[in-house]
LUMFI-74341 format. One record per residue (C-alpha): x, y, z; residue in one letter. Coordinates in Angstrom, 3 decimals. Example, Ala and Ser with C-alpha at 12.3 -4.5 7.8 and 13.67 -1.06 7.14 Angstrom:
<doza><c1>12.300</c1><c2>-4.500</c2><c3>7.800</c3><res>A</res></doza>
<doza><c1>13.670</c1><c2>-1.060</c2><c3>7.140</c3><res>S</res></doza>
This chain:
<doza><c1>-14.963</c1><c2>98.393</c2><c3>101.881</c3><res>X</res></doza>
<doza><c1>-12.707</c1><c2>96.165</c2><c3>102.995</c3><res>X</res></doza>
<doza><c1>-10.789</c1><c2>95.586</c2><c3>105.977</c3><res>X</res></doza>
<doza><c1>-9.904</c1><c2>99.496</c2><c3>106.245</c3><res>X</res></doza>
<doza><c1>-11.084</c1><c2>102.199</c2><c3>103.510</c3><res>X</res></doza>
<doza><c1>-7.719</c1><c2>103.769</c2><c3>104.353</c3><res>X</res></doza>
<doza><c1>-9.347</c1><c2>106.329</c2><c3>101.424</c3><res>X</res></doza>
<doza><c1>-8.166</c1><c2>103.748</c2><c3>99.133</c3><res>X</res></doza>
<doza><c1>-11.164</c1><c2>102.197</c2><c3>96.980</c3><res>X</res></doza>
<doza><c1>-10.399</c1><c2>98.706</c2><c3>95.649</c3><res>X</res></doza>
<doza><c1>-10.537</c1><c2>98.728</c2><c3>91.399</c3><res>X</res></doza>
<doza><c1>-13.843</c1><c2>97.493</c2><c3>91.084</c3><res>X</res></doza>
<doza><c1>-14.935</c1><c2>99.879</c2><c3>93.828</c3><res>X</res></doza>
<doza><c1>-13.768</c1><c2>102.791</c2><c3>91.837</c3><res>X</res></doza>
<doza><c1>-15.223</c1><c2>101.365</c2><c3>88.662</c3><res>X</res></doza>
<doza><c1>-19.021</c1><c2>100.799</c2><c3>90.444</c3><res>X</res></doza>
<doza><c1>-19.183</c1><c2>104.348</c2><c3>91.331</c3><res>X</res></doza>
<doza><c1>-17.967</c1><c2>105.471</c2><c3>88.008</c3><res>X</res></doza>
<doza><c1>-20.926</c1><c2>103.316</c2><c3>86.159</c3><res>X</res></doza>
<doza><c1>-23.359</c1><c2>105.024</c2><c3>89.003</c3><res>X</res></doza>
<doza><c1>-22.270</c1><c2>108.730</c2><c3>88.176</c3><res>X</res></doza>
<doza><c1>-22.233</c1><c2>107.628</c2><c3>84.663</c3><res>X</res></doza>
<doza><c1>-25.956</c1><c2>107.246</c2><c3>84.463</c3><res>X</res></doza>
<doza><c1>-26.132</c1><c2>110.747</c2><c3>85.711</c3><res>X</res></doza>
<doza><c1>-23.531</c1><c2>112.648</c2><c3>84.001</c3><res>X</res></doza>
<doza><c1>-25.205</c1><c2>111.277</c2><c3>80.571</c3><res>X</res></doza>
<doza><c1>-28.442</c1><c2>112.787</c2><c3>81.683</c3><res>X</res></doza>
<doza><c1>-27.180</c1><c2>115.757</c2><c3>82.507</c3><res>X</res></doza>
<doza><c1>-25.469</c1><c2>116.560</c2><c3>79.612</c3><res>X</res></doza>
<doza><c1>-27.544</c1><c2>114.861</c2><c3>77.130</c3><res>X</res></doza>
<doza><c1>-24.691</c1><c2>113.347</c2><c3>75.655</c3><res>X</res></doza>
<doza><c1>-24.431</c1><c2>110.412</c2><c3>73.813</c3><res>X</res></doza>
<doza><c1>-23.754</c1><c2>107.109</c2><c3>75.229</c3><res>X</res></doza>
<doza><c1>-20.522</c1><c2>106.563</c2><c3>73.793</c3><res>X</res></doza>
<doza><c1>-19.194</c1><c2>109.187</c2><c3>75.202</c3><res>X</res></doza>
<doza><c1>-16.108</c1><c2>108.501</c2><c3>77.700</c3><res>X</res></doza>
<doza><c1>-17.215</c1><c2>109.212</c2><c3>81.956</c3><res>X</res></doza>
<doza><c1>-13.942</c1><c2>111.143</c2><c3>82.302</c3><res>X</res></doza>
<doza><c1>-15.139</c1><c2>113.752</c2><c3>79.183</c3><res>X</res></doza>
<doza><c1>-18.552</c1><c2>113.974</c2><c3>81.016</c3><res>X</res></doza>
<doza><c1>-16.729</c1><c2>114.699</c2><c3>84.591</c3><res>X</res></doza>
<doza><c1>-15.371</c1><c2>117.485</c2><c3>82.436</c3><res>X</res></doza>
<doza><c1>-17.659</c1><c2>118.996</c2><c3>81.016</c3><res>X</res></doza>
<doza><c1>-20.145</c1><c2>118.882</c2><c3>83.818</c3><res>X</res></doza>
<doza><c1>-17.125</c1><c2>119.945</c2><c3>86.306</c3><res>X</res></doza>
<doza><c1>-18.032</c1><c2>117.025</c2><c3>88.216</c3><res>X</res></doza>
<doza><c1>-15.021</c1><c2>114.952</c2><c3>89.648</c3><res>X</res></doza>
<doza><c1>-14.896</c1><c2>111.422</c2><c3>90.014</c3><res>X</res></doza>
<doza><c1>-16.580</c1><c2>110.419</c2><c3>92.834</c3><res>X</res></doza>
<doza><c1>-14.048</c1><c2>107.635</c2><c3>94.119</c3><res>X</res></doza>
<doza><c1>-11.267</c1><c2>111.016</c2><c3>94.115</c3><res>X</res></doza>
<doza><c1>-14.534</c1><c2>112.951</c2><c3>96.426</c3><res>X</res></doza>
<doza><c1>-14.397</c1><c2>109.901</c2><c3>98.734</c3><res>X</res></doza>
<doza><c1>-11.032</c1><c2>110.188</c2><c3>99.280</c3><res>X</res></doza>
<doza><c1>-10.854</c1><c2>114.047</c2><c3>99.881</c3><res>X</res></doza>
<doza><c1>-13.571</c1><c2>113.017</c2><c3>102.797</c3><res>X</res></doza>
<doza><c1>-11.730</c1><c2>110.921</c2><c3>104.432</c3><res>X</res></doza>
<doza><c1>-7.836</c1><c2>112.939</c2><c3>104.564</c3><res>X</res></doza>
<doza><c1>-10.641</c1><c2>115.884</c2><c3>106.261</c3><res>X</res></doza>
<doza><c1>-11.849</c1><c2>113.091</c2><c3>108.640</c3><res>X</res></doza>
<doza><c1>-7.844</c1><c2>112.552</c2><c3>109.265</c3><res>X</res></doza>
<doza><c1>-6.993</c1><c2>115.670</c2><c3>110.326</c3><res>X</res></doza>
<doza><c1>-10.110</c1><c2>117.314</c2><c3>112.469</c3><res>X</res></doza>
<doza><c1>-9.446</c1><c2>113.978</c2><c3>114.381</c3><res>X</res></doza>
<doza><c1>-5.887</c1><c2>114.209</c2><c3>114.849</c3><res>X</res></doza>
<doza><c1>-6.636</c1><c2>117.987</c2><c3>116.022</c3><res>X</res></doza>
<doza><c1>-9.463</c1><c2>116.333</c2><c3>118.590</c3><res>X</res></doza>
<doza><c1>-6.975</c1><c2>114.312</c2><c3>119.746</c3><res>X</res></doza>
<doza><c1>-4.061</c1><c2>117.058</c2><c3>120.269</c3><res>X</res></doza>
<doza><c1>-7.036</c1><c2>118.880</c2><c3>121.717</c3><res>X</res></doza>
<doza><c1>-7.681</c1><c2>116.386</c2><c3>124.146</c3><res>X</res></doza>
<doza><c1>-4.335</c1><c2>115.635</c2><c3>125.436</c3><res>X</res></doza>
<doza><c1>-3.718</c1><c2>119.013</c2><c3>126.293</c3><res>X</res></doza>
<doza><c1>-7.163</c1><c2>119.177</c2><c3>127.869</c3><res>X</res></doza>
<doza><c1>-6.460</c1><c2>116.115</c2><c3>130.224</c3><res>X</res></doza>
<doza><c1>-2.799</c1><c2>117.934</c2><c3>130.955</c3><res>X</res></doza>
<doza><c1>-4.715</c1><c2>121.045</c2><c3>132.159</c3><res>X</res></doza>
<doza><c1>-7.353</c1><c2>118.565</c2><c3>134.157</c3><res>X</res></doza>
<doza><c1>-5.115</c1><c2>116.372</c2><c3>136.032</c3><res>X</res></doza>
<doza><c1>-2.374</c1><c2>119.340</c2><c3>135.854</c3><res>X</res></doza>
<doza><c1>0.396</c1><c2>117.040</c2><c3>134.628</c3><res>X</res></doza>
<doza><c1>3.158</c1><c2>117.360</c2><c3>132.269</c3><res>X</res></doza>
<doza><c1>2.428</c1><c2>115.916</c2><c3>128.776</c3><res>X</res></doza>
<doza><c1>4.592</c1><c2>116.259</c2><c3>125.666</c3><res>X</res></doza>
<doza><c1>2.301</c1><c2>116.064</c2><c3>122.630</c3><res>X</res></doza>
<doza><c1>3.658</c1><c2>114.356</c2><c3>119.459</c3><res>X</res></doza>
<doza><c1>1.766</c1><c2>114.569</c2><c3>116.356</c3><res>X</res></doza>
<doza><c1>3.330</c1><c2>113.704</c2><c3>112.650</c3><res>X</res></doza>
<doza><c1>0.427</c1><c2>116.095</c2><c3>111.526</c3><res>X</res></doza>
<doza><c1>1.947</c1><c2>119.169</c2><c3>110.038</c3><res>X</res></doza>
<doza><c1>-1.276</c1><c2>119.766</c2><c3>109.318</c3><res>X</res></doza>
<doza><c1>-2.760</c1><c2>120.075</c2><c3>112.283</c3><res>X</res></doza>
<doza><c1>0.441</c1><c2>121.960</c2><c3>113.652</c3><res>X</res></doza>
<doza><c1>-0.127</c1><c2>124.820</c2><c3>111.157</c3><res>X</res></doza>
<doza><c1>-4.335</c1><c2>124.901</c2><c3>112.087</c3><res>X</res></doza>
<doza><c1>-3.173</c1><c2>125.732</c2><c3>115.182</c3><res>X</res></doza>
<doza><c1>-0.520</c1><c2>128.144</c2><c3>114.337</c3><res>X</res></doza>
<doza><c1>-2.155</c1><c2>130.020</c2><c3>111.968</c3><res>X</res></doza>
<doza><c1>-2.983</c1><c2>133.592</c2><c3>113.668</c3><res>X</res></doza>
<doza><c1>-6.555</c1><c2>133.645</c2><c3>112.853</c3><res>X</res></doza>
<doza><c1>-8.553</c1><c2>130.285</c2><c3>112.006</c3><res>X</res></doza>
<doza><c1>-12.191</c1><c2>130.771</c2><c3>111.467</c3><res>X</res></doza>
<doza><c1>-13.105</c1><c2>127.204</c2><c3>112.655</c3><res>X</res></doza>
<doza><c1>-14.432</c1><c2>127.528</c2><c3>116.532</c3><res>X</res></doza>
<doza><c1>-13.319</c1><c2>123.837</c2><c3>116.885</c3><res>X</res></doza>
<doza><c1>-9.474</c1><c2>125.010</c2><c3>115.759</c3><res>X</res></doza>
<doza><c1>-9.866</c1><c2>128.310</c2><c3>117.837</c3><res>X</res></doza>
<doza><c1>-11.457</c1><c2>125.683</c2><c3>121.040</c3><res>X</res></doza>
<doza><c1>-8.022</c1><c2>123.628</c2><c3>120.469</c3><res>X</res></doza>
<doza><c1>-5.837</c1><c2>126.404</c2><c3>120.335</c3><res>X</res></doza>
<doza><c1>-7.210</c1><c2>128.126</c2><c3>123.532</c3><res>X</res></doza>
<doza><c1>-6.651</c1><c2>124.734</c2><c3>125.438</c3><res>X</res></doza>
<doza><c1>-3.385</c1><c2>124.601</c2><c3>124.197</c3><res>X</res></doza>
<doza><c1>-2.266</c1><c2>127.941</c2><c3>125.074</c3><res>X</res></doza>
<doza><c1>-4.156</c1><c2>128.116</c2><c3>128.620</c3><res>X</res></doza>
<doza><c1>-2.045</c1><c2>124.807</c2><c3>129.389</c3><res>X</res></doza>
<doza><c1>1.177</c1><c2>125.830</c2><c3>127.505</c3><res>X</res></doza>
<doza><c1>3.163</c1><c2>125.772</c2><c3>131.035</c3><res>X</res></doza>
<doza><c1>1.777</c1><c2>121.947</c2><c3>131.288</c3><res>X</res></doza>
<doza><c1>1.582</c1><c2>120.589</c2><c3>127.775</c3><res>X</res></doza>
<doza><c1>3.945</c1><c2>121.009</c2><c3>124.924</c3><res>X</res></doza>
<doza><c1>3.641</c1><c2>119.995</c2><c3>120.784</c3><res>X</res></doza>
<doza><c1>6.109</c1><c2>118.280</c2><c3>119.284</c3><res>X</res></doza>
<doza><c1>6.295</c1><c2>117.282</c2><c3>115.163</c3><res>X</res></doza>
<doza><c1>7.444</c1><c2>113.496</c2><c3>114.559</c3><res>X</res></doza>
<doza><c1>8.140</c1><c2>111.714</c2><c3>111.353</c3><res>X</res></doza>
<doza><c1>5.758</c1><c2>109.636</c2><c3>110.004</c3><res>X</res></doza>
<doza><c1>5.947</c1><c2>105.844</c2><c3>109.561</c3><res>X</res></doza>
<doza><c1>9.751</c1><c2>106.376</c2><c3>110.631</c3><res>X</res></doza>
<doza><c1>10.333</c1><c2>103.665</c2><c3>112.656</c3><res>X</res></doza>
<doza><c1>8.998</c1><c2>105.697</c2><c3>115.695</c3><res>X</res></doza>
<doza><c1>7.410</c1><c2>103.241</c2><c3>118.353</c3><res>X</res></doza>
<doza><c1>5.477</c1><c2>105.481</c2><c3>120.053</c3><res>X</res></doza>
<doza><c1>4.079</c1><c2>106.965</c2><c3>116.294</c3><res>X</res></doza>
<doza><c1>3.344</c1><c2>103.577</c2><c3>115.222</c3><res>X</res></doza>
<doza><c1>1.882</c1><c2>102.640</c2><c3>118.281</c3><res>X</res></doza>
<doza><c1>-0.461</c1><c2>106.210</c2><c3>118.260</c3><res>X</res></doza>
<doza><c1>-1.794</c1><c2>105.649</c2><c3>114.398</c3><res>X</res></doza>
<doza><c1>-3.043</c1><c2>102.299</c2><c3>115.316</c3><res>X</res></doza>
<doza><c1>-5.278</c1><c2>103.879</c2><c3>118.215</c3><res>X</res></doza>
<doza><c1>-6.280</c1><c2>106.552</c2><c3>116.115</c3><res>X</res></doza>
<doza><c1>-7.493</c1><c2>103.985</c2><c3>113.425</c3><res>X</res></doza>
<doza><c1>-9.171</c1><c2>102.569</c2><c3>116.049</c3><res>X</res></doza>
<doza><c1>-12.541</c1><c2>104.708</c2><c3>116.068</c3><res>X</res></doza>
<doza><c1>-12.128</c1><c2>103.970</c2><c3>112.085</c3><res>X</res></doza>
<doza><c1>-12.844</c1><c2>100.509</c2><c3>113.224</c3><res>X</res></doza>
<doza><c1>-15.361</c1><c2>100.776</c2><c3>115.989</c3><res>X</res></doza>
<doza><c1>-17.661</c1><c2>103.162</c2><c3>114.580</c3><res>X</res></doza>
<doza><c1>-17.799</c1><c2>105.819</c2><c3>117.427</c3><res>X</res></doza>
<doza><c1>-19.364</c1><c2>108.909</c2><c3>116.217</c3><res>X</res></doza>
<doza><c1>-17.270</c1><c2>112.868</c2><c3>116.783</c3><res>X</res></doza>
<doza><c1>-19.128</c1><c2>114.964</c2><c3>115.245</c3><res>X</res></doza>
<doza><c1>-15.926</c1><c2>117.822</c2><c3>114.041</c3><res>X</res></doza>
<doza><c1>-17.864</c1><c2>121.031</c2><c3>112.552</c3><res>X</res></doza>
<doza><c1>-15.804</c1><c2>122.297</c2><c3>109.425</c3><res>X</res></doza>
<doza><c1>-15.243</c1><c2>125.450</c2><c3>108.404</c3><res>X</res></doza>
<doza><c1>-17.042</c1><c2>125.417</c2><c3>104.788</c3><res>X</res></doza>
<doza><c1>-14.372</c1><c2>127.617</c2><c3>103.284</c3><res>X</res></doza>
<doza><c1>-11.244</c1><c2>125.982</c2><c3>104.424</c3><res>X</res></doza>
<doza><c1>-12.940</c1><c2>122.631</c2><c3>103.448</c3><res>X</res></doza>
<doza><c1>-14.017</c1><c2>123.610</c2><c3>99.830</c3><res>X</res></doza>
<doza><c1>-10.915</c1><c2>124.960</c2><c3>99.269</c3><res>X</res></doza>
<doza><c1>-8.589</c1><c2>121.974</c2><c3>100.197</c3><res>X</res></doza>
<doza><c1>-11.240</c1><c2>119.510</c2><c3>98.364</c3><res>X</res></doza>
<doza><c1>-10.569</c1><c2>121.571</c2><c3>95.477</c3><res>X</res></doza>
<doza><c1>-7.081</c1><c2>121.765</c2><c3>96.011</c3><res>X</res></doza>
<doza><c1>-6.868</c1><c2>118.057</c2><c3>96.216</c3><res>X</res></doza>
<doza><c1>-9.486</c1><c2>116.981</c2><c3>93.423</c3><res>X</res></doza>
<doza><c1>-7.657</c1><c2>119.103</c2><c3>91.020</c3><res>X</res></doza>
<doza><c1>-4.274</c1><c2>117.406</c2><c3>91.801</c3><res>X</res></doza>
<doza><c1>-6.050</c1><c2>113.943</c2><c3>91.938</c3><res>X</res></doza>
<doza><c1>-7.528</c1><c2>114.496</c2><c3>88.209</c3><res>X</res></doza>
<doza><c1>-4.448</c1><c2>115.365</c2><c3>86.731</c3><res>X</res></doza>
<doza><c1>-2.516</c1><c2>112.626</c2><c3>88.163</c3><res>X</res></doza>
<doza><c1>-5.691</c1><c2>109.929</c2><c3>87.239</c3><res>X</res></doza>
């Protein structure tokens, strides 16, 4: 997919997996050949798949910026050092703020946080603004992108749906 999927598929990407779910949207509705793929996504309530692929991967994005914040404040609690923790995940700031997530792996992250909170502190940065440090961060956090290492980062179903949703519907309109 490239050098990087990025969640960006390349034009003829997008229109291979369109002729794939084609074959199967026609057979589910029964409709006639001629008709359009983006009427059949429609009426079957199917999205695209190319806008599913991409709704994947900003979830992949931000349960692994939360491992990482996770981490570091783990480590800071371990070795029992001062760390300042800079994220340009607002994200990920608000999973942790929010009073009552019903992800283990967000409540896990907050309870590290807040049992190291004398050692380790969060800090929002602007993204892509020129930031050393930022820049520096995103390219090791691409880095298991690259690799291949394996985190498994358990969802909660709900939260998940709903921002897929959330994002289809705003990627269909815009299409």
């Amino acid at each position: 997919m490239g050098q990087e999927f990025g969640g960006f598929l390349y034009r003829t990407q997008t229109k291979r997996l369109h002729s794939i779910q084609r074959i199967f949207l026609v057979q589910f509705t029964r409709a006639y050949r001629a008709t359009s793929t983006n009427a059949l996504n429609v009426l079957t309530g199917i999205p695209t798949l190319h806008i599913v692929a991409r709704a994947m991967y900003l979830k992949f994005q931000i349960w692994a910026e939360l491992a990482a914040i996770g981490f570091s404040a783990g480590w800071a609690l371990e070795h029992n050092q001062l760390v300042n923790i800079h994220t340009d995940s607002q994200s990920s700031i608000e999973a942790i703020k929010s009073a009552e997530p019903k992800s283990e792996f967000v409540n896990n992250i907050k309870e590290k946080i807040y049992s190291s909170r004398l050692l380790a502190s969060l800090t929002w940065v602007k993204a892509h603004a020129g930031n050393p440090c930022n820049e520096q961060d995103n390219c090791q956090a691409k880095l298991p992108t690259i690799i291949g290492q394996y985190l498994d980062l358990p969802a909660p179903y709900s939260c998940v749906k709903l921002k897929i949703k959330q994002f289809i519907i705003h990627e269909w309109e815009n299409y």
